[in-house]
LOMI-555622 format. One line per 2 residues: number of its first residue (from 1); their letters; for each residue x, y, z negated of N, C-alpha, C. Coordinates in Angstrom, 3 decimals, always signed. Each point is the difference from the previous one (the first is absolute). Example, Ala and Ser with C-alpha at 12.3 -4.5 7.8 and 13.67 -1.06 7.14 Angstrom:
! residues 2
1 = AS = +13.190 -5.690 -7.800 -0.890 +1.190 +0.000 +0.900 +1.200 +0.000 ~ -0.350 +1.050 +0.720 +0.820 +1.190 -0.060 -0.770 +1.090 -0.730;
***
This chain:
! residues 101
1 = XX = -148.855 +41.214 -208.176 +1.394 -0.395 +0.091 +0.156 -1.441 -0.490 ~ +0.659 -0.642 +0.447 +0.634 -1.437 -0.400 +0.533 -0.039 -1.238;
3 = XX = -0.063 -1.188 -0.443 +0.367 -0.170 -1.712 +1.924 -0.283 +0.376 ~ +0.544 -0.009 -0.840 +1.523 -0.506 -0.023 -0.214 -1.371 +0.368;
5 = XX = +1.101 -0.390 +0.623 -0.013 -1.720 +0.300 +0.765 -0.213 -1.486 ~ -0.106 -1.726 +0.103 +0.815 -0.360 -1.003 +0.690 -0.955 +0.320;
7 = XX = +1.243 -0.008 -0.901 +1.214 -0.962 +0.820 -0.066 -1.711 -0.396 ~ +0.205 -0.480 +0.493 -0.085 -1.535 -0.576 +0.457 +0.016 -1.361;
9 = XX = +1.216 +0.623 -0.273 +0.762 -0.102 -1.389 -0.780 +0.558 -1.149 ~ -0.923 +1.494 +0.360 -0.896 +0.163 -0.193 -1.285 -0.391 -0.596;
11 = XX = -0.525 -0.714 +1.223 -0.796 -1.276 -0.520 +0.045 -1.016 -1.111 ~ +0.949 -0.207 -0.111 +0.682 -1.104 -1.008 -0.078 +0.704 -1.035;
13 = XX = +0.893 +1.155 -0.286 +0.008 +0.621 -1.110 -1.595 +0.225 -0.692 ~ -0.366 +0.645 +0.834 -1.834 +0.403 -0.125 -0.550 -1.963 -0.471;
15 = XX = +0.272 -0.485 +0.506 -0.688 -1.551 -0.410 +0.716 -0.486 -1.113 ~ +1.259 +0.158 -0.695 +0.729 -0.897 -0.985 -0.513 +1.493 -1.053;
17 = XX = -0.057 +1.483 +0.075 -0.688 +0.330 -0.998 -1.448 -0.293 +0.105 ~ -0.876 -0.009 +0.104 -1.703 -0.452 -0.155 +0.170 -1.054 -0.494;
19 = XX = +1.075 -0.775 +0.450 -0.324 -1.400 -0.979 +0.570 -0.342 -1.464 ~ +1.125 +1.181 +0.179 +0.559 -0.172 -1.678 -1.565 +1.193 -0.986;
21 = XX = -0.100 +0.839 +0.696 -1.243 +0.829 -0.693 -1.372 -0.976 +0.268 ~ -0.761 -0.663 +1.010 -0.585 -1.221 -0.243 +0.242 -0.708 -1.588;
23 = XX = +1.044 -1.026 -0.387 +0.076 -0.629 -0.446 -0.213 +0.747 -1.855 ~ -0.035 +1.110 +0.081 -1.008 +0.775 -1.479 -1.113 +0.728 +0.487;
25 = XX = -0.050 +0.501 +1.098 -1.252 +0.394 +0.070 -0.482 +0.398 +1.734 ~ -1.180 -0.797 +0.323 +0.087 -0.232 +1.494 -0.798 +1.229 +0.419;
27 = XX = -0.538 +0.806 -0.989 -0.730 +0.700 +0.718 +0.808 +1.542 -0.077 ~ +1.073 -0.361 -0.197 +0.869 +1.399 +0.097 +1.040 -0.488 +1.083;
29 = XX = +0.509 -1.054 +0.246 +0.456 -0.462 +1.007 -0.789 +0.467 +1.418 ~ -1.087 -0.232 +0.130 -1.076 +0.413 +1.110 +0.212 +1.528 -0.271;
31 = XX = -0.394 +1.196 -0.494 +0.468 +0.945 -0.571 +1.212 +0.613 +0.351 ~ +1.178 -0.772 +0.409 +1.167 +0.158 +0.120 -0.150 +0.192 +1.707;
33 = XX = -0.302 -1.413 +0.210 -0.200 +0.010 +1.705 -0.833 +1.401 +0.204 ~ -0.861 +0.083 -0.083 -0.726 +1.578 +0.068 +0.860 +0.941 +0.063;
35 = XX = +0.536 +0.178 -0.833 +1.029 +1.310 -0.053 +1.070 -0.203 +1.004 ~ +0.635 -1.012 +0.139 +0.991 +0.054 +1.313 -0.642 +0.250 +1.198;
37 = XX = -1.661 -0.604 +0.074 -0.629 +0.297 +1.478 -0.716 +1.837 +0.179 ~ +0.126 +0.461 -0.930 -0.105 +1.461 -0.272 +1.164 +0.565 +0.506;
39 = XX = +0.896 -0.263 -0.928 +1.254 +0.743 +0.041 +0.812 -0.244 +1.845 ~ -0.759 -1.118 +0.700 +0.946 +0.032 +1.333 -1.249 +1.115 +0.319;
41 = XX = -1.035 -0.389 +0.202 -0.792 +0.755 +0.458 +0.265 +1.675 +0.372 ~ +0.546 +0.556 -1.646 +0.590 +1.374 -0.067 +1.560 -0.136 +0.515;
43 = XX = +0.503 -1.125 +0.167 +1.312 +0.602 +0.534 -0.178 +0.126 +1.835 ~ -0.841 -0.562 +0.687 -0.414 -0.058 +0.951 -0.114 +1.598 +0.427;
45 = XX = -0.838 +0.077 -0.953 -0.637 +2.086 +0.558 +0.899 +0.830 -0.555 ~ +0.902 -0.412 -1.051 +0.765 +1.303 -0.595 +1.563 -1.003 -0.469;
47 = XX = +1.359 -0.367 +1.215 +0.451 -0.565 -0.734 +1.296 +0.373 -0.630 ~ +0.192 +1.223 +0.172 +0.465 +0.758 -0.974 +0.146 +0.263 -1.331;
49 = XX = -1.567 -0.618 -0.947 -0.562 -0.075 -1.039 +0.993 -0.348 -1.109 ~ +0.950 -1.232 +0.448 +1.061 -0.968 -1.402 +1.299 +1.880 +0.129;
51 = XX = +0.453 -1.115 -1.052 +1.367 +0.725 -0.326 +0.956 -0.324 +0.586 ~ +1.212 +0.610 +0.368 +1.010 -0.643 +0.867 +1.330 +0.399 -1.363;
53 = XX = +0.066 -1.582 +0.134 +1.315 -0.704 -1.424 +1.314 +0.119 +0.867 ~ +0.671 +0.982 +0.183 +1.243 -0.218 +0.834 +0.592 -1.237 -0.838;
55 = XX = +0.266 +0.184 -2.257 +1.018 -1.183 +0.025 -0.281 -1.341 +0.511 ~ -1.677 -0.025 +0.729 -0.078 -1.378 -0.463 -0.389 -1.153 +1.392;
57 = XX = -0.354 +1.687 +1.691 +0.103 -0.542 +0.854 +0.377 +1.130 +0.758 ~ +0.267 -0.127 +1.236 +0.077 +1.425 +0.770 -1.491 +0.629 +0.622;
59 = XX = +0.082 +0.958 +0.168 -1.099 +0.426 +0.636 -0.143 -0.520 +1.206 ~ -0.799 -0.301 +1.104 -1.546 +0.435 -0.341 -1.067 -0.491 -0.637;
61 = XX = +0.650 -1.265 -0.860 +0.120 -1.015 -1.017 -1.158 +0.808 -1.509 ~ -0.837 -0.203 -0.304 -0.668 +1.271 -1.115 -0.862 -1.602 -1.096;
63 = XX = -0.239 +0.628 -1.036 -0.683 -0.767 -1.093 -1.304 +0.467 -0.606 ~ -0.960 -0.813 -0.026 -1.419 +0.138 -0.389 +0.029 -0.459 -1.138;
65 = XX = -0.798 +0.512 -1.397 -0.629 -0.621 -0.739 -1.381 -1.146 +0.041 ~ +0.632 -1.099 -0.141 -2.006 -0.445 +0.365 -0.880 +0.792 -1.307;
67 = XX = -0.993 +0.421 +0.453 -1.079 +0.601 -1.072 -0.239 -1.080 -1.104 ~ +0.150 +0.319 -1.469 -0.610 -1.170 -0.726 +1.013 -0.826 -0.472;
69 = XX = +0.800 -0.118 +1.056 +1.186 -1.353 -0.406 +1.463 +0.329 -0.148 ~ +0.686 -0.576 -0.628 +1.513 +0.243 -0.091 +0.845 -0.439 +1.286;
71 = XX = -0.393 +0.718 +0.799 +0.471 -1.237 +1.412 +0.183 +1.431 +0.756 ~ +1.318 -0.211 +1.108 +0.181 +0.793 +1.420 -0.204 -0.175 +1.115;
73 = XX = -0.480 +0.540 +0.746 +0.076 -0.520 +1.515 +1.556 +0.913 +0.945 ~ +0.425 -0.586 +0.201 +1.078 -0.108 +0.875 -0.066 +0.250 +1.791;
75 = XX = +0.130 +1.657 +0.344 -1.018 -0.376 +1.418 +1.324 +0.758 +0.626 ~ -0.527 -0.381 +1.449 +0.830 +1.214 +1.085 -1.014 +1.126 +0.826;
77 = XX = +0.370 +1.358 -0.522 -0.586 +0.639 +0.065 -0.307 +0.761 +1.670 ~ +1.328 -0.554 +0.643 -0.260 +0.601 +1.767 -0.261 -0.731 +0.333;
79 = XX = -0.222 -1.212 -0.238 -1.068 -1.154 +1.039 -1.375 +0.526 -0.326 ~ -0.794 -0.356 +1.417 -1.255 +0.711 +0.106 -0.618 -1.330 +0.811;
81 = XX = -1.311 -0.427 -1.083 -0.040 +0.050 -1.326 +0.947 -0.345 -0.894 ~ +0.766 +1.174 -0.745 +0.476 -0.954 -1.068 +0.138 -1.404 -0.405;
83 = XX = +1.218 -0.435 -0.320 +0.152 -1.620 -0.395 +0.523 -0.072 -1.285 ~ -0.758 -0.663 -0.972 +0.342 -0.405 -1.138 +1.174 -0.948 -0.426;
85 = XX = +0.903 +0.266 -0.544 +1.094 -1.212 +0.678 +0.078 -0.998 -1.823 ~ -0.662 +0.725 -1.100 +0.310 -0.504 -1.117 -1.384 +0.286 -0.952;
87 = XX = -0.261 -1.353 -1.036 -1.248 +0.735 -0.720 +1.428 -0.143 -1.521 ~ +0.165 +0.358 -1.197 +0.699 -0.352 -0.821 -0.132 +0.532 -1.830;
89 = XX = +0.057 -0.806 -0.593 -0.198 +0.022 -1.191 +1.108 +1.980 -0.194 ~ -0.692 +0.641 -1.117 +1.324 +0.990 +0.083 +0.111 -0.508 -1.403;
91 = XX = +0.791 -1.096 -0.709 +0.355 -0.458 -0.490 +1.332 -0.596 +0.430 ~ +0.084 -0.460 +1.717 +1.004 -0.643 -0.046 +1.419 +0.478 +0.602;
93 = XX = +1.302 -0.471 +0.331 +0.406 +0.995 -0.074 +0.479 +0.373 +1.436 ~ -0.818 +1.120 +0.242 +0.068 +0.730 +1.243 +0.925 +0.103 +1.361;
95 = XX = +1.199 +0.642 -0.711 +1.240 -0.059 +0.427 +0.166 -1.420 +0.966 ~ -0.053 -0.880 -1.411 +0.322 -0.947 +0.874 -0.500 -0.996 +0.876;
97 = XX = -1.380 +0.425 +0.228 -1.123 -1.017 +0.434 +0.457 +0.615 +1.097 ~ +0.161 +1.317 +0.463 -0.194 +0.762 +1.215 +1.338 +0.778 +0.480;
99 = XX = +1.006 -0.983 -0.456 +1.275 +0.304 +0.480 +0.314 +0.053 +0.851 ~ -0.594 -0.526 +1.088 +0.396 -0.216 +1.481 -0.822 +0.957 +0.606;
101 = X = -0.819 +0.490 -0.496 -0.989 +0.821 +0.913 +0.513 +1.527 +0.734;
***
């Protein structure tokens, strides 16, 4: 099965964290990338897998833990393959990053 695509916005997110985790420690940054290229991997074959946050998007909208890291992935779960539309600190604040969604 095909891995999840990932969205440009996506991308970015996935690149501005590796580089704030880079800048203390690069080899958990690399580490990081790993786990997001895992985690599409499994949303690809099973993407059902996240949780679906009604407060925080609508369905078919669901949330991944990245393994390891304090971070979400943000996907749509009836696109086939799956599309990742967000990578995000779960630190920040949710609601409102993904208000429009």
């Amino acid at each position: 099965m095909t891995a999840a695509r990932i969205s440009p916005q996506a991308r970015r997110d996935i690149l501005d964290a590796a580089r704030w985790i880079a800048a203390d420690n690069p080899e958990a940054a690399r580490a990081f990338r790993k786990s997001i290229e895992v985690a599409a991997r499994r949303l690809g074959e099973h993407p059902n897998i996240g949780t679906v946050k009604a407060e925080l998007a609508d369905p078919p909208v669901r949330f991944l833990v990245v393994s390891g890291f304090p971070y979400l992935i943000v996907y749509d779960s009836e696109l086939v393959p799956p599309l990742v539309l967000r990578v995000l600190h779960g630190a920040r604040d949710l609601p409102d990053v993904l208000r429009d969604m």
